[in-house]
Structures are given as structure tokens and as C-alpha cells.
BAVEXLO-943616 format. One record per residue (C-alpha): residue number from 1; residue in one letter; x, y, z. Coordinates in nm, 3 decimals, padded with zeros to 5 digits. Layout:
# BAVEXLO-943616
+------+------+---------+---------+---------+
! selo ! roza !      xx !      yy !      zz !
+------+------+---------+---------+---------+
!  NUM !    A !       X !       Y !       Z !
...
+------+------+---------+---------+---------+
This chain:
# BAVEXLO-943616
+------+------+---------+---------+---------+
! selo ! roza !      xx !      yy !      zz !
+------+------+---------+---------+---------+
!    1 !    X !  01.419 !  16.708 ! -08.708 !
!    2 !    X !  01.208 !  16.546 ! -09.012 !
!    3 !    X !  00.989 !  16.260 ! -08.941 !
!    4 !    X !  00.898 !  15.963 ! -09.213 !
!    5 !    X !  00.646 !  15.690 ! -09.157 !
!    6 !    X !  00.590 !  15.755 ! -08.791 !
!    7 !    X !  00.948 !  15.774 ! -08.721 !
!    8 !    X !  01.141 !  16.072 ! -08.618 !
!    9 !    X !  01.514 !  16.159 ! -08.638 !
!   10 !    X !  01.766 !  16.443 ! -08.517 !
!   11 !    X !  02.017 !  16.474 ! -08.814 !
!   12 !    X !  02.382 !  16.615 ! -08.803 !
!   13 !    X !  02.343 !  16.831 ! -09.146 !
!   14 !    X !  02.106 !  16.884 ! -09.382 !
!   15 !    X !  02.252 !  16.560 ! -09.649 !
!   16 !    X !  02.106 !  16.322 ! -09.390 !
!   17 !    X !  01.762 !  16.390 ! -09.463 !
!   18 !    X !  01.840 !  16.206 ! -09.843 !
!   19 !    X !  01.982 !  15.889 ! -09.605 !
!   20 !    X !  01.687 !  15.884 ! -09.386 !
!   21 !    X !  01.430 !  15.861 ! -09.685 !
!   22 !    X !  01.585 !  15.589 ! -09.864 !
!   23 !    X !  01.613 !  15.362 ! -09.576 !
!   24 !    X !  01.288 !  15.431 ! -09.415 !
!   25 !    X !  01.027 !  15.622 ! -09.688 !
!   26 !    X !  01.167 !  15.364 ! -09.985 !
!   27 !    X !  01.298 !  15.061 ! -09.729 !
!   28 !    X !  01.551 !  15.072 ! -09.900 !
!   29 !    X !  01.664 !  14.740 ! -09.749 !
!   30 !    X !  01.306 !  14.589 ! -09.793 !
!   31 !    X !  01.343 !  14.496 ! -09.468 !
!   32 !    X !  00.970 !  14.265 ! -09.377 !
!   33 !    X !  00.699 !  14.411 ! -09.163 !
!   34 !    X !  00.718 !  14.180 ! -08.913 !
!   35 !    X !  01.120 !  14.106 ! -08.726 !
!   36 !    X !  00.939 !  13.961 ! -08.381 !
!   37 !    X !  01.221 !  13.806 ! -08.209 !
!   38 !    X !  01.502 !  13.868 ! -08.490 !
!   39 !    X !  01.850 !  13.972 ! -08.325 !
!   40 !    X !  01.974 !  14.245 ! -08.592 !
!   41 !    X !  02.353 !  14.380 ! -08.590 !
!   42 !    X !  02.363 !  14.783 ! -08.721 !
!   43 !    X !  02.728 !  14.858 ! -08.837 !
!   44 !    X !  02.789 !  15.192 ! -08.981 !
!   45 !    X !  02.407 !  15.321 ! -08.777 !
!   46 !    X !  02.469 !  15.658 ! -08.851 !
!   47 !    X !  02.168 !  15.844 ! -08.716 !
!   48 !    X !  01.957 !  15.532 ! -08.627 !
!   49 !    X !  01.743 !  15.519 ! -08.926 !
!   50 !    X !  01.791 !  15.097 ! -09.035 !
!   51 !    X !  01.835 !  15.042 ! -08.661 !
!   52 !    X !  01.479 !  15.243 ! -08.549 !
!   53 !    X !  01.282 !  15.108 ! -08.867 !
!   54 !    X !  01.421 !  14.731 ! -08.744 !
!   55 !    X !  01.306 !  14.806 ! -08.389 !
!   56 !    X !  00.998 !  14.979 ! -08.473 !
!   57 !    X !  00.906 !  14.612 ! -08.673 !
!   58 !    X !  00.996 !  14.396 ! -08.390 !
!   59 !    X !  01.322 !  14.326 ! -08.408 !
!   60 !    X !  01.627 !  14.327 ! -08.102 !
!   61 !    X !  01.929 !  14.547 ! -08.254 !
!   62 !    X !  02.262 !  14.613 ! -08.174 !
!   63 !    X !  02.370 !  14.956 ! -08.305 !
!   64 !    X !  02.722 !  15.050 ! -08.382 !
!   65 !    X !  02.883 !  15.422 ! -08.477 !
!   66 !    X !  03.228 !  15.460 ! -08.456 !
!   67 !    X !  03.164 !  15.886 ! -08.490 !
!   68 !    X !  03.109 !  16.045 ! -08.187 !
!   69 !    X !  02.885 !  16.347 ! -08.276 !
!   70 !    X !  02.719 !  16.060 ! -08.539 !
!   71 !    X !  02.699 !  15.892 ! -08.213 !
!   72 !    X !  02.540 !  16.106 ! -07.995 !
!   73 !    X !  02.230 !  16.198 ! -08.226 !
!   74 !    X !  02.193 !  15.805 ! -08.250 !
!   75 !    X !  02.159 !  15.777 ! -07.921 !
!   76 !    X !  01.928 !  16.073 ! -07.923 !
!   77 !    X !  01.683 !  15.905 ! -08.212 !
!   78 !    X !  01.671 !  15.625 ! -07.966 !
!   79 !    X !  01.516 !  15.789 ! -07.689 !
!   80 !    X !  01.327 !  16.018 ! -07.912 !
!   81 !    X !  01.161 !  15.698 ! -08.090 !
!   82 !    X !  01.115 !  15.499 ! -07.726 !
!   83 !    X !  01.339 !  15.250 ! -07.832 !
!   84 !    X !  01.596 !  15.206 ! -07.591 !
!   85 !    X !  01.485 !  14.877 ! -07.460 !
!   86 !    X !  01.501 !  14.705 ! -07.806 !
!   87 !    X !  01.850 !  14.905 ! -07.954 !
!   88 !    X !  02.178 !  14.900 ! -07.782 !
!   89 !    X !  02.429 !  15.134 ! -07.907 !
!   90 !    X !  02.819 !  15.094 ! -07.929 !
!   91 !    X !  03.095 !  15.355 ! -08.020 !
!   92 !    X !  03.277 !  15.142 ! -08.186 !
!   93 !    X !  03.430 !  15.089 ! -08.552 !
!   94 !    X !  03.429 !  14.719 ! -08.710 !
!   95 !    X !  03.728 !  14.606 ! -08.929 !
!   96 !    X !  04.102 !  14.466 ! -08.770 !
!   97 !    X !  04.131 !  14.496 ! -08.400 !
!   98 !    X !  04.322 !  14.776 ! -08.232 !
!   99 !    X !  04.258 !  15.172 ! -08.323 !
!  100 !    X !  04.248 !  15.398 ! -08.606 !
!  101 !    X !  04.202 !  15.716 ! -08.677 !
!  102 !    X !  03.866 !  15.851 ! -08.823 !
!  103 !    X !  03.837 !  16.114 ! -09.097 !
!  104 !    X !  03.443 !  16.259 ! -09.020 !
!  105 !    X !  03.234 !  16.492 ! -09.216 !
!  106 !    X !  02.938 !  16.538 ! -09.029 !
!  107 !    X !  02.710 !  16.703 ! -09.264 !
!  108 !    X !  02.771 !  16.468 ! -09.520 !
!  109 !    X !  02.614 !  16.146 ! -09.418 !
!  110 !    X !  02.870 !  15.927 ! -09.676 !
!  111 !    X !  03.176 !  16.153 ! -09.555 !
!  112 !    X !  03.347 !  15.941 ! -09.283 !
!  113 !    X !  03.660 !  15.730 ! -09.396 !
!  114 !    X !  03.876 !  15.462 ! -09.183 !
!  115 !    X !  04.208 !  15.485 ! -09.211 !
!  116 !    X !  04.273 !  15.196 ! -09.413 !
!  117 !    X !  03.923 !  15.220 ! -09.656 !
!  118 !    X !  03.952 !  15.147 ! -10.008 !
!  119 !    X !  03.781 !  15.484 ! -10.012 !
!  120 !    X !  04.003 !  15.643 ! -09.785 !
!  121 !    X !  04.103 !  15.907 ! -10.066 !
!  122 !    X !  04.401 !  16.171 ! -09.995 !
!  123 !    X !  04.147 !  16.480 ! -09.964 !
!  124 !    X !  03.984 !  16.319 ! -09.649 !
!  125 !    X !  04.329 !  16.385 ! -09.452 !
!  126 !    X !  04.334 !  16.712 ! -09.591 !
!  127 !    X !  03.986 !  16.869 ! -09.572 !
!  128 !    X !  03.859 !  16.671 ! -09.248 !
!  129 !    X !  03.917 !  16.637 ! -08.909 !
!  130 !    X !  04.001 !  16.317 ! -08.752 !
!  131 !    X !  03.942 !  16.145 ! -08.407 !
!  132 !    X !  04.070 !  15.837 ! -08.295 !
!  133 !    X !  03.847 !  15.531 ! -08.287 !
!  134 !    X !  03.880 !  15.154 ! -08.125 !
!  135 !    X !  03.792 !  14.885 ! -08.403 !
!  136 !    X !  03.677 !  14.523 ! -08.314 !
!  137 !    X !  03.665 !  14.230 ! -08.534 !
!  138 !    X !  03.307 !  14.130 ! -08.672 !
!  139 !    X !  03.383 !  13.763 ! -08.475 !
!  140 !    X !  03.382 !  13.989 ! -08.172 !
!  141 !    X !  03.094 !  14.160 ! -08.267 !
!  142 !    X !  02.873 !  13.813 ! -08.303 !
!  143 !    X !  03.027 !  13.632 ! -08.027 !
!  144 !    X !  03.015 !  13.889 ! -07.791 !
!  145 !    X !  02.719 !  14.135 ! -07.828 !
!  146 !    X !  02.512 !  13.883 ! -08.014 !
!  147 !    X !  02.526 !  13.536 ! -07.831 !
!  148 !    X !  02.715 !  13.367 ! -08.150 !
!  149 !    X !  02.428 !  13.409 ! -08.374 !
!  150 !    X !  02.251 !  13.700 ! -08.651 !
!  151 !    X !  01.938 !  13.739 ! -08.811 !
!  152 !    X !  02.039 !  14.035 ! -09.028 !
!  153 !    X !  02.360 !  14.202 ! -09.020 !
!  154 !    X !  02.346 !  14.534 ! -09.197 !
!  155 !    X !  02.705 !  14.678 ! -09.289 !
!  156 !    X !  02.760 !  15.053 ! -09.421 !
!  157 !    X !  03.094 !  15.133 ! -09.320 !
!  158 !    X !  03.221 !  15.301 ! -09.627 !
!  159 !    X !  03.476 !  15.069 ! -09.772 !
!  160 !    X !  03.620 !  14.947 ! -09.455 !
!  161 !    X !  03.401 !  14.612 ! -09.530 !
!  162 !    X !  03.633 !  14.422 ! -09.658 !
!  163 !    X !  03.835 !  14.379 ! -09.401 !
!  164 !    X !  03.522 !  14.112 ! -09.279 !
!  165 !    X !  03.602 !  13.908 ! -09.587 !
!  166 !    X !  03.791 !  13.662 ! -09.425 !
!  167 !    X !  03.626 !  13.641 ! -09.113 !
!  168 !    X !  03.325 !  13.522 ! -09.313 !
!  169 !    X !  03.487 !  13.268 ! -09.534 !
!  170 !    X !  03.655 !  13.115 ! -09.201 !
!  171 !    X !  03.363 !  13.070 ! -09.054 !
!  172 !    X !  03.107 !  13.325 ! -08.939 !
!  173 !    X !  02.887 !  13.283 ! -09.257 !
!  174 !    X !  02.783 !  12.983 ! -09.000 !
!  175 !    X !  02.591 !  13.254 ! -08.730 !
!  176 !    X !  02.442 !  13.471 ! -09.010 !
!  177 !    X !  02.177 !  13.433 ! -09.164 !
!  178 !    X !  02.097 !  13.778 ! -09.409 !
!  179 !    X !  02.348 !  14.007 ! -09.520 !
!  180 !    X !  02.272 !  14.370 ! -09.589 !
!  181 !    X !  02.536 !  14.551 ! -09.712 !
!  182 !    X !  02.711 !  14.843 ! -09.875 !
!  183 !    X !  02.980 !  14.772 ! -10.155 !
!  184 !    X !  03.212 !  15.003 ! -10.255 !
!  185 !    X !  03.444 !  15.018 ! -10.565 !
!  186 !    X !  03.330 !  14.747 ! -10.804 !
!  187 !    X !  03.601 !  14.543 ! -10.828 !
!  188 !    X !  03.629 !  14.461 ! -10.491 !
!  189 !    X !  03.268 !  14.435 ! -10.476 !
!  190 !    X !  03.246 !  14.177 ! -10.683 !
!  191 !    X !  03.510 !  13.961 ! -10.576 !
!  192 !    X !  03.343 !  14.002 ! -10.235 !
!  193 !    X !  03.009 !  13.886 ! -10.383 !
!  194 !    X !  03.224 !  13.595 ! -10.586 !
!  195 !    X !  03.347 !  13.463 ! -10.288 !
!  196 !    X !  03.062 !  13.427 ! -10.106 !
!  197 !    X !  02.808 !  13.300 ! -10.332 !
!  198 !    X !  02.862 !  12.950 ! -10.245 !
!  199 !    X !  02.696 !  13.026 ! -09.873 !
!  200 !    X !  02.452 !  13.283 ! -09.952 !
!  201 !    X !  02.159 !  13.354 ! -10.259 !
!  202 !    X !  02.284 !  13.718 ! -10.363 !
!  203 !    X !  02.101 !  14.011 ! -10.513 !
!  204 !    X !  02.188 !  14.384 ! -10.611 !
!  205 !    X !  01.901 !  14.591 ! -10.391 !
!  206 !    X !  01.994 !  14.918 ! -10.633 !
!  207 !    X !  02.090 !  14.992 ! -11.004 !
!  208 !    X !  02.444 !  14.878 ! -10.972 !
!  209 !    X !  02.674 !  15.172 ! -10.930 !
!  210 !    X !  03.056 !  15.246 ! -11.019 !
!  211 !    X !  03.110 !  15.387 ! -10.646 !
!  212 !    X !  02.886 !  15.193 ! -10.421 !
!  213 !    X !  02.610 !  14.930 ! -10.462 !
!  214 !    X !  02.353 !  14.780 ! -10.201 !
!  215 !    X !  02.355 !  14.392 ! -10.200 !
!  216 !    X !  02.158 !  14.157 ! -10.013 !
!  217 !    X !  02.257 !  13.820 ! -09.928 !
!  218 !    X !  02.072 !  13.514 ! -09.799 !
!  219 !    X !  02.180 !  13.225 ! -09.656 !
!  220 !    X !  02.140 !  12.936 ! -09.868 !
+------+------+---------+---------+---------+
């Protein structure tokens, strides 16, 4: 267990430790002290730690981890942080609707692919284990677990995030208002980012990266 800033967290291997101090020693979201009565969507939680920092600052989350060891030590950080009244967590994976199979490293807190990921490379199916998983569009996800609207909807799903793409251009860019999110590949990234700008004010929240980049996204 490591604590950070008042916050503690079980991990499931020692790599997790790095995740934990980014998002909650160097926020690296930059989330504001103060999320009173903000309704926050977690996809991709992992062990809790954007999910607990968002509670612990006042904010109502929903919490979703398609992994089910990842899972249980989420549900764990909950309880260990008294949060269960403010976070509600869902085993469940976000991308087309139906099931897939889940490649899962669980010491490695970037090692879990979706069939299907623009990351999903060929030594995931060799060198990990899979388990199934049921995925659920991100329309679902706003229309049913968070009354049609979202303050801040944090996505870290390791590549699986553009399968959203649409569904935002459609129309759910409507119900939210910040996007905090994980990009990976650059080319897709940027078309992502391209498409989008005429709804939200964008931003790169890290040195931009050939792999993976951290954007933010505000609605204009």
C-alpha cells in the first residue's frame, strides 16, 4: 500500500505506484480543488486513483474497470479511502456493444489491451492471459449511469478510445462538458483532436509523445 496526499491505495504490482503519483502527487489531470456537486465518469479507473482524488475534492463519480483483479483492488481503495457513498464502480469495458476478450497484465498498470485496440499488438495474445469482458457504448454510459449529462469524463482505456469518436460527433459532445483523455498512436490522435475542435478548446496536458499523449478538452 503507498499513500500520496492523504490518499491511500492497494496496487496490483509494483508499476502502479509510477500511475498513482502522476495522477495524484503531480495532478496530473490538474483536476481543481473544489468538484462540489460535479458528476465525473472514470473509464479505464484502474486502481481508483483519478476516481478517489475526484471524490476526495467533492465530486460524484462513476468508476469503470473492465479487469477483474484491476477491479477488485478498486473497489478495495474505495472502502479504504471512505468513499463509497460518492464512487460507484462498474465492471465494465466502454467501446462497441457486445463482448470482447481482454488481454491483462496486472503488474503493469498500461498492460491491458481490448481486442480490437489500435494497441492491441500480436505479443499481448501471446504473453497474456485473457478474460472475457461485456463492453457498452459511451451513449449508454451517459444516459444510463449519468442522468444524460457529464462534468468531466476521464478516458484511459488504452487505444480502445476511438471507438467513442462517433458517438461524440453524433451527438454526445452535447452532455459533456470536459474531456480528459488518453491518446494513443499519433495519428489517430490527432485526427481525434481535429475532429473535435469545433466543440471543445483543446490542450496537450504532457510533452506530446509518439505512443500516448494526455489531452484535455473543454467545451467551448
Amino acid at each position: 500500500m503507498i499513500e500520496i496526499n492523504g490518499l491511500k491505495f492497494n496496487l496490483c504490482g509494483e508499476s502502479n505506484a509510477a500511475i498513482v503519483e502522476m495522477v495524484v502527487g503531480r495532478n496530473l489531470y490538474q483536476l481543481a480543488a473544489h468538484l462540489e456537486g460535479l458528476q465525473v465518469i472514470d473509464i479505464g479507473a484502474h486502481v481508483g486513483s483519478f476516481s478517489i482524488l475526484a471524490a476526495s475534492r467533492g465530486a460524484k463519480v462513476v468508476a469503470f474497470e473492465p479487469t477483474l483483479q484491476t477491479f477488485e483492488i478498486l473497489k478495495e481503495n474505495v472502502l479504504l479511502n471512505g468513499q463509497e457513498k460518492n464512487i460507484t464502480c462498474h465492471q465494465l469495458a466502454i467501446g462497441m456493444p457486445g463482448e470482447r476478450k481482454l488481454y491483462y497484465d496486472i503488474g503493469n498498470g498500461d498492460g491491458n489491451r481490448l481486442e480490437g485496440s489500435v494497441t492491441m499488438y500480436e505479443q499481448f495474445k501471446s504473453q497474456f492471459p485473457s478474460q472475457i469482458v461485456k463492453t457498452i457504448s459511451l451513449t449508454e454510459v451517459i444516459n444510463s449511469y449519468s442522468s444524460g449529462h457529464c462534468d468531466i469524463l476521464k478516458v484511459d482505456c488504452e487505444g480502445i478510445e476511438y471507438e467513442m469518436l462517433d458517438e461524440l460527433l453524433d451527438d454526445l459532445h452535447n452532455k459533456i462538458d470536459t474531456i480528459l483523455i488518453e491518446l494513443h498512436e499519433k495519428t489517430h490522435a490527432r485526427n481525434f483532436i481535429n475532429k473535435l475542435r469545433s466543440f471543445y478548446y483543446v490542450d496537450c496536458l504532457d510533452a506530446p509523445g509518439e505512443k500516448a499523449e494526455e489531452w484535455r478538452l473543454v467545451k467551448i
